[in-house]
Backbone atoms as SQL, in Angstrom:
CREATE TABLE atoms (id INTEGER PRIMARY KEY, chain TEXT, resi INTEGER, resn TEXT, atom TEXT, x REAL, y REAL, z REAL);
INSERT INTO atoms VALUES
  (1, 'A', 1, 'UNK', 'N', -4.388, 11.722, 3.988),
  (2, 'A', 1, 'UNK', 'CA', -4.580, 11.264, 2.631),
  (3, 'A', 1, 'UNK', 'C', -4.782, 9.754, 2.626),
  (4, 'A', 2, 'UNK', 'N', -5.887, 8.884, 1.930),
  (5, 'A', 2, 'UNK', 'CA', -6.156, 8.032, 1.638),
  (6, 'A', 2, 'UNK', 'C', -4.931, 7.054, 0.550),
  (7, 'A', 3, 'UNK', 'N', -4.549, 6.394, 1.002),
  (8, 'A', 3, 'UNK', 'CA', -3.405, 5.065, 0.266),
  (9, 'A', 3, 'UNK', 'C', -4.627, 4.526, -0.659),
  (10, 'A', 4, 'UNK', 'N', -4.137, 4.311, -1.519),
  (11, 'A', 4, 'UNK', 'CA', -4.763, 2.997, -2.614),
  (12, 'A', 4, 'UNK', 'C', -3.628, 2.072, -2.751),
  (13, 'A', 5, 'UNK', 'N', -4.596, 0.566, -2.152),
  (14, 'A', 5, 'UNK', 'CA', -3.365, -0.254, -2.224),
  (15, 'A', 5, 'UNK', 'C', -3.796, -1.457, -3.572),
  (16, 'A', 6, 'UNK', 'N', -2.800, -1.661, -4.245),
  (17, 'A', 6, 'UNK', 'CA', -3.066, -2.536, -5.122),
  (18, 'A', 6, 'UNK', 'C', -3.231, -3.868, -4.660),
  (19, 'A', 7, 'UNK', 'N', -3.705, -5.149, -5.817),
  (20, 'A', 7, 'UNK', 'CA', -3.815, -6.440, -5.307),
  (21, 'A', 7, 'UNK', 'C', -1.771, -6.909, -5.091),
  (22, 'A', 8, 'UNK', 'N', -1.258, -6.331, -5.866),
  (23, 'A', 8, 'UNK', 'CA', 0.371, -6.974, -5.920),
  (24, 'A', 8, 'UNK', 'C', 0.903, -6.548, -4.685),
  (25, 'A', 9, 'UNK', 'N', 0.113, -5.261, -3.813),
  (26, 'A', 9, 'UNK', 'CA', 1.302, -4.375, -2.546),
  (27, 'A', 9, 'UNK', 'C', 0.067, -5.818, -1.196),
  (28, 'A', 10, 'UNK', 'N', -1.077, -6.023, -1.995),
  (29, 'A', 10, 'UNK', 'CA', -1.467, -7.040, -0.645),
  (30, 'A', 10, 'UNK', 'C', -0.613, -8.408, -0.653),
  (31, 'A', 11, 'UNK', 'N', -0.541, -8.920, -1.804),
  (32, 'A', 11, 'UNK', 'CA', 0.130, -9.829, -2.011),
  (33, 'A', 11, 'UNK', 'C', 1.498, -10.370, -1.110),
  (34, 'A', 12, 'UNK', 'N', 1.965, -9.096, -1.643),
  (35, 'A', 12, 'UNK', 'CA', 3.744, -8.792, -1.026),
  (36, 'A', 12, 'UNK', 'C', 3.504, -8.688, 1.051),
  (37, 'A', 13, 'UNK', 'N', 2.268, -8.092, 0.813),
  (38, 'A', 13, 'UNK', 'CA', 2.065, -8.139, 2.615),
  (39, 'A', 13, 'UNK', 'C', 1.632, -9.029, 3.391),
  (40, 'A', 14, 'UNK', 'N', 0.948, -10.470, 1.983),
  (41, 'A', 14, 'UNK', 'CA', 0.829, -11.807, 2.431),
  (42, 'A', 14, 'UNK', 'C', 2.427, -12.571, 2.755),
  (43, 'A', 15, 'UNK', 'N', 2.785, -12.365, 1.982),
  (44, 'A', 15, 'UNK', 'CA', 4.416, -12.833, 1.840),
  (45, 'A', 15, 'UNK', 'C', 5.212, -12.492, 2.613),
  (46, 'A', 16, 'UNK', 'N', 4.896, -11.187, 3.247),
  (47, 'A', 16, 'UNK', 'CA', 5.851, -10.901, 4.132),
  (48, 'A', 16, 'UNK', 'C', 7.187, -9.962, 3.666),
  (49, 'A', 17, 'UNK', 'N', 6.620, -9.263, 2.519),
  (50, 'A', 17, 'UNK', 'CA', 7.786, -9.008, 1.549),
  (51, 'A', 17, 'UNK', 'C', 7.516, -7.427, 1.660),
  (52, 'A', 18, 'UNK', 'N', 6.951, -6.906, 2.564),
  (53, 'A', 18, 'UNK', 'CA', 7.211, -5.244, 2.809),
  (54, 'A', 18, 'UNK', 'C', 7.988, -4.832, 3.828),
  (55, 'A', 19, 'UNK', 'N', 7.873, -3.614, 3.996),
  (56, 'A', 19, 'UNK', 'CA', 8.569, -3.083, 5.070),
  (57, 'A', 19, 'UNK', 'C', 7.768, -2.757, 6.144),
  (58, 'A', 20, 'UNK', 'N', 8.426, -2.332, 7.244),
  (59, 'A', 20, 'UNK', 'CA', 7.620, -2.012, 8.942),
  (60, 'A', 20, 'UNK', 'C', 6.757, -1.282, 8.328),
  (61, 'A', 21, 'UNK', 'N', 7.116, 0.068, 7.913),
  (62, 'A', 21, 'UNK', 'CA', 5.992, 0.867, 7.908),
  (63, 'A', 21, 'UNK', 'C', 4.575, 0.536, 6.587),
  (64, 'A', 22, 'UNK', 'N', 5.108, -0.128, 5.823),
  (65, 'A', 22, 'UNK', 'CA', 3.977, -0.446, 4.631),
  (66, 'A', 22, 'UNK', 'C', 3.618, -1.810, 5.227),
  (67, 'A', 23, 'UNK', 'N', 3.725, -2.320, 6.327),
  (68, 'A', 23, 'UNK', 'CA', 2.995, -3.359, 6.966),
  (69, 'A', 23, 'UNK', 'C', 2.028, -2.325, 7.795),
  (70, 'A', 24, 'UNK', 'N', 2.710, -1.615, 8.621),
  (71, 'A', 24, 'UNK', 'CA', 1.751, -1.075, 9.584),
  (72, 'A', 24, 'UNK', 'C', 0.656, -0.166, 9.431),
  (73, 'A', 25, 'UNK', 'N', 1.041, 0.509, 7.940),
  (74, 'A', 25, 'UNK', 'CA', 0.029, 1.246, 7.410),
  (75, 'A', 25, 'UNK', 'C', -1.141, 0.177, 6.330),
  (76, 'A', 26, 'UNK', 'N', -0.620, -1.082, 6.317),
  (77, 'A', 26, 'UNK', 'CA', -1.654, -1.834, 5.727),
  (78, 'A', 26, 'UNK', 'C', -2.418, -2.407, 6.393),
  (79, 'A', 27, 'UNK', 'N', -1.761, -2.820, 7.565),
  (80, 'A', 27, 'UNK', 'CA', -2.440, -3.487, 8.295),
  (81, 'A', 27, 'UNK', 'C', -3.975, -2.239, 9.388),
  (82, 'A', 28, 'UNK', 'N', -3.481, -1.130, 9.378),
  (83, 'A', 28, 'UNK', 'CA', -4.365, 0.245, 9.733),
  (84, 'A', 28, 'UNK', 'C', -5.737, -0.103, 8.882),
  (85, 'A', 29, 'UNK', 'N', -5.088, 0.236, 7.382),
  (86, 'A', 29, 'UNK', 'CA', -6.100, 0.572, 6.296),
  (87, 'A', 29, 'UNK', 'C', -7.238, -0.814, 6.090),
  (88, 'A', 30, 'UNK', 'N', -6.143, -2.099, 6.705),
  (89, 'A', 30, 'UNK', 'CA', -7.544, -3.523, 6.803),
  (90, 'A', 30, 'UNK', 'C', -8.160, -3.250, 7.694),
  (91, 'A', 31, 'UNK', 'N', -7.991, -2.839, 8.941),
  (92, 'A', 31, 'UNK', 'CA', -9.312, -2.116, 10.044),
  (93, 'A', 31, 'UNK', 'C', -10.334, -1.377, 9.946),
  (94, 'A', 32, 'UNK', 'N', -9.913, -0.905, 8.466),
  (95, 'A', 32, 'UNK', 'CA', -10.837, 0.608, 8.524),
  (96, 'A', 32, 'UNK', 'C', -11.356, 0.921, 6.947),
  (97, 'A', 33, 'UNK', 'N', -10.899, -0.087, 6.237),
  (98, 'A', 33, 'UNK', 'CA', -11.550, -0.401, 4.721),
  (99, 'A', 33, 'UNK', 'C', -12.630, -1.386, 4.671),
  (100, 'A', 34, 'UNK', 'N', -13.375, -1.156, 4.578),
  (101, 'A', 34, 'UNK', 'CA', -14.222, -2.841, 4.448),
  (102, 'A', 34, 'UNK', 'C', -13.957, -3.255, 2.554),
  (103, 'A', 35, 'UNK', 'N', -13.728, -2.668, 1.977),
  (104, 'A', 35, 'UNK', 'CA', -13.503, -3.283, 0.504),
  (105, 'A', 35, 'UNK', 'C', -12.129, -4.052, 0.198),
  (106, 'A', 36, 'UNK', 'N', -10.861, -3.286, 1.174),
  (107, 'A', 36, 'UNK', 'CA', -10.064, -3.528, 1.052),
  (108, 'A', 36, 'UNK', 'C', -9.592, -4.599, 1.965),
  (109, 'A', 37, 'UNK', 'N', -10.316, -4.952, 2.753),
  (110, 'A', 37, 'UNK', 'CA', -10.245, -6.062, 3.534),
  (111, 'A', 37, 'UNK', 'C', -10.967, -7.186, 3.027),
  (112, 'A', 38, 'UNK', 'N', -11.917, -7.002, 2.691),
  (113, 'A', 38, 'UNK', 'CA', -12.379, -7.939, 1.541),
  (114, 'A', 38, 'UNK', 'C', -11.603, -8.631, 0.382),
  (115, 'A', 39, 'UNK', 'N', -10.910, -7.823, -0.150),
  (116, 'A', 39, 'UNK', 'CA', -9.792, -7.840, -1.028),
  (117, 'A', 39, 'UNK', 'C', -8.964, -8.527, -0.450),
  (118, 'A', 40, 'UNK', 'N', -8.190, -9.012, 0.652),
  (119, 'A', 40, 'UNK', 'CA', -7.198, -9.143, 1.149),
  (120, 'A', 40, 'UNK', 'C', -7.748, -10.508, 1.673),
  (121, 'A', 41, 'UNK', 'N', -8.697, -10.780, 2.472),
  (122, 'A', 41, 'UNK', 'CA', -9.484, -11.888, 2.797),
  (123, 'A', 41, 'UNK', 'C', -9.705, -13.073, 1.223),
  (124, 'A', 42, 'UNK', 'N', -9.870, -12.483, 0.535),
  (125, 'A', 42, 'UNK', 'CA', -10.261, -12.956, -0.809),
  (126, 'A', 42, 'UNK', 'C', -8.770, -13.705, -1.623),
  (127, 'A', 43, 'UNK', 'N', -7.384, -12.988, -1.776),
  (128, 'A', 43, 'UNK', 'CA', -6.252, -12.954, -1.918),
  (129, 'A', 43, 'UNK', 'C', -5.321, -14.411, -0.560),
  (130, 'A', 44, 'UNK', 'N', -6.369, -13.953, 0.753),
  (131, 'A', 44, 'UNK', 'CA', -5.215, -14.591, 1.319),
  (132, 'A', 44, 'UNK', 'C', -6.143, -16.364, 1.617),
  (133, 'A', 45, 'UNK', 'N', -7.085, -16.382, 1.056),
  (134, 'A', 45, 'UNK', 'CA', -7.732, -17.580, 0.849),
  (135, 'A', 45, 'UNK', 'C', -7.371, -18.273, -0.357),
  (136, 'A', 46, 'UNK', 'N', -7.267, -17.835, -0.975),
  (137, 'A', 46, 'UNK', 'CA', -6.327, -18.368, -2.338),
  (138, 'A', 46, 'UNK', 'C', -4.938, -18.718, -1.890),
  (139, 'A', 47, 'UNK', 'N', -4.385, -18.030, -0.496),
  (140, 'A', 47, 'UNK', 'CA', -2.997, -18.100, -0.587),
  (141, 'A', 47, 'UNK', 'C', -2.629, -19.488, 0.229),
  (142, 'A', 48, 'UNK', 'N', -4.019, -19.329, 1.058),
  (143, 'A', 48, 'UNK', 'CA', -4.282, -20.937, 1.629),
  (144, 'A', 48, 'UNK', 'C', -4.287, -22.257, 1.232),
  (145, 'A', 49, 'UNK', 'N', -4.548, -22.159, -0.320),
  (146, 'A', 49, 'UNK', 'CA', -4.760, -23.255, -0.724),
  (147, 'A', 49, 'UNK', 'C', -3.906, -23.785, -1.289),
  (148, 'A', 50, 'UNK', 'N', -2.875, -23.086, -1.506),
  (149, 'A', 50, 'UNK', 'CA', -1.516, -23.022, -2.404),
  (150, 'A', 50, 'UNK', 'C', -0.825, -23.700, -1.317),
  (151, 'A', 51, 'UNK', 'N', -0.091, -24.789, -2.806),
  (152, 'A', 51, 'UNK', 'CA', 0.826, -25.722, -1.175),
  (153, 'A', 51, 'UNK', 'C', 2.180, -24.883, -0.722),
  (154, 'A', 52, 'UNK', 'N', 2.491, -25.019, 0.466),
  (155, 'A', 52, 'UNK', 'CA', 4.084, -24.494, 0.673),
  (156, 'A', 52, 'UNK', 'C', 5.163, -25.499, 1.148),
  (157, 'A', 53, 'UNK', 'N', 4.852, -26.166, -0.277),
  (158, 'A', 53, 'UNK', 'CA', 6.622, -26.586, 0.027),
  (159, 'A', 53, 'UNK', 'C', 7.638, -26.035, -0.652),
  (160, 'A', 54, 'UNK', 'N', 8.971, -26.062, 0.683),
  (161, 'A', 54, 'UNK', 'CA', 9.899, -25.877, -0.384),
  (162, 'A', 54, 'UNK', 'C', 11.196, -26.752, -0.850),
  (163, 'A', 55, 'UNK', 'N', 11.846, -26.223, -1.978),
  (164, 'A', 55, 'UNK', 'CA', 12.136, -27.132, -2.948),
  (165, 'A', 55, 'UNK', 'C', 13.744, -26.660, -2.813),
  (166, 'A', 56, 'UNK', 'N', 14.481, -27.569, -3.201),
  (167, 'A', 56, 'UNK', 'CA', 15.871, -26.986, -2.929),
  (168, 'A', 56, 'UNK', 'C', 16.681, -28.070, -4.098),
  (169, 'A', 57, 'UNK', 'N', 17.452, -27.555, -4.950),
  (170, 'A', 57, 'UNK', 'CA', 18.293, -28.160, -5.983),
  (171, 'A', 57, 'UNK', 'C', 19.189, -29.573, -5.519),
  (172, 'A', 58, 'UNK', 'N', 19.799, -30.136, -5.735),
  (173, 'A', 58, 'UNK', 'CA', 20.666, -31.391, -5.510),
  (174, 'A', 58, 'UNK', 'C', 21.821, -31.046, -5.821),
  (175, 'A', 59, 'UNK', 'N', 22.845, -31.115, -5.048),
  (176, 'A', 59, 'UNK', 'CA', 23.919, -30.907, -4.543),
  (177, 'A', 59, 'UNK', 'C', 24.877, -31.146, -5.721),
  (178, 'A', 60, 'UNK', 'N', 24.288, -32.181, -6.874),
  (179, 'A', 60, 'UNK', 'CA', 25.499, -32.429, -7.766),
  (180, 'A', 60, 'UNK', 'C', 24.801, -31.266, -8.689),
  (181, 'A', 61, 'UNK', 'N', 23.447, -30.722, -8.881),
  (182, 'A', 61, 'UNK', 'CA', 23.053, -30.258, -9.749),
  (183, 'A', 61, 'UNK', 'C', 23.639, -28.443, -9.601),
  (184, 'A', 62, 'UNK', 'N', 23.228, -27.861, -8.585),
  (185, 'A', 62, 'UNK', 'CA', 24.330, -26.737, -7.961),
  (186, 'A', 62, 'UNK', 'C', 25.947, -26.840, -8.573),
  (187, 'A', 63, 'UNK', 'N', 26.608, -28.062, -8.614),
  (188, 'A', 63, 'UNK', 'CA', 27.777, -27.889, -8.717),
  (189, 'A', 63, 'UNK', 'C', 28.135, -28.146, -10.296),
  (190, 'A', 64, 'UNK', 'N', 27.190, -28.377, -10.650),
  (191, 'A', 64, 'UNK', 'CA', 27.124, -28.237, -12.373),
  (192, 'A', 64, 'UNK', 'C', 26.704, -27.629, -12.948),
  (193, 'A', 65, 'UNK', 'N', 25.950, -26.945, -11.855),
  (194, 'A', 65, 'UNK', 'CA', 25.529, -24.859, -12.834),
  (195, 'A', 65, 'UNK', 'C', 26.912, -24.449, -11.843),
  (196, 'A', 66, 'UNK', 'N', 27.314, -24.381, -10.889),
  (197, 'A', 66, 'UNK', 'CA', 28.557, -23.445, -10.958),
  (198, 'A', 66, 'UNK', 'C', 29.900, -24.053, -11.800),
  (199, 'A', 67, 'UNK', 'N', 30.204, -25.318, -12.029),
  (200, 'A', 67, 'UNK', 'CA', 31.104, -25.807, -12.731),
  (201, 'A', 67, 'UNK', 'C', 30.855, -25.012, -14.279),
  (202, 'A', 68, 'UNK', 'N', 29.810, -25.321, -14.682),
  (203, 'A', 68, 'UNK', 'CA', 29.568, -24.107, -15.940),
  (204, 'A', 68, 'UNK', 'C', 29.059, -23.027, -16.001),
  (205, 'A', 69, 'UNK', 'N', 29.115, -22.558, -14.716),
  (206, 'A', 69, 'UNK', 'CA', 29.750, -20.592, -15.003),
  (207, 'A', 69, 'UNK', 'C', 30.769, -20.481, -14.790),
  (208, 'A', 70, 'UNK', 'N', 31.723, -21.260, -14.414),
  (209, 'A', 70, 'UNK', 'CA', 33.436, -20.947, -14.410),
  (210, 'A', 70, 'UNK', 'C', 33.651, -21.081, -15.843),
  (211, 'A', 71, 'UNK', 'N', 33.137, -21.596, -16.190),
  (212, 'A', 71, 'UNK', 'CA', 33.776, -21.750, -18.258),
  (213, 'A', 71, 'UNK', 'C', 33.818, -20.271, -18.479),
  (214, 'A', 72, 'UNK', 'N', 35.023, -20.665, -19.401),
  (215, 'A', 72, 'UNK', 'CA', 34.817, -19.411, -20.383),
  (216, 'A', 72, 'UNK', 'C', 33.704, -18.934, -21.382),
  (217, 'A', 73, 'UNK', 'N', 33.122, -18.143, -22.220),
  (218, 'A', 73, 'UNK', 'CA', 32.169, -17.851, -22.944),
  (219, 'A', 73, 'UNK', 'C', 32.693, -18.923, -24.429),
  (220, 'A', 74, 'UNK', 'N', 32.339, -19.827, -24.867),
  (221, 'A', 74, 'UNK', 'CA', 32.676, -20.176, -26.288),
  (222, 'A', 74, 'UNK', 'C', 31.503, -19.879, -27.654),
  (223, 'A', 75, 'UNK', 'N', 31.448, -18.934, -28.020),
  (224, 'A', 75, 'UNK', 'CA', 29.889, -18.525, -28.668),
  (225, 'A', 75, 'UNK', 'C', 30.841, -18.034, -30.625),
  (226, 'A', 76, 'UNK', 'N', 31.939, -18.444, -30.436),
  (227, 'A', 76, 'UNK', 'CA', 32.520, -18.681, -31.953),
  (228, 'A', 76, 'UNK', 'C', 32.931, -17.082, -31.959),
  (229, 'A', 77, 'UNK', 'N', 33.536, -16.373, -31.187),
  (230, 'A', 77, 'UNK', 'CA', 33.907, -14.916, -31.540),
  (231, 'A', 77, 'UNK', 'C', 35.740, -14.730, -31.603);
């Protein structure tokens, strides 16, 4: 049986965000689709251009979102 893979399940397989076997069966179906490899070529050139940095909160700012989730709820009840 033929898989139809959406643009969001290529996405997730740019990212790295599937599993063994929905990698290995995607990575099958880019050998042997020419539309869907197209698709994926198309997706992961866009994904190229996108910067990757990453970003990480400040140490006092972390401790002032957890300092105010220890509060209690005050919402007037």
């Amino acid at each position: 049986m033929k898989q139809c893979y959406t643009e969001e399940k290529l996405v997730q397989f740019i990212y790295g965000e599937c599993d063994i076997l929905e990698r290995l069966e995607i990575e099958d179906a880019l050998e042997n689709d020419f539309f869907l490899r197209d698709s994926y070529l198309s997706l992961f050139d866009a994904y190229k251009l996108l910067p990757h940095e990453v970003f990480s909160p400040s140490q006092n700012s972390v401790y002032r979102i957890l300092e105010y989730s220890s509060k209690p709820c005050a919402m007037g009840v």
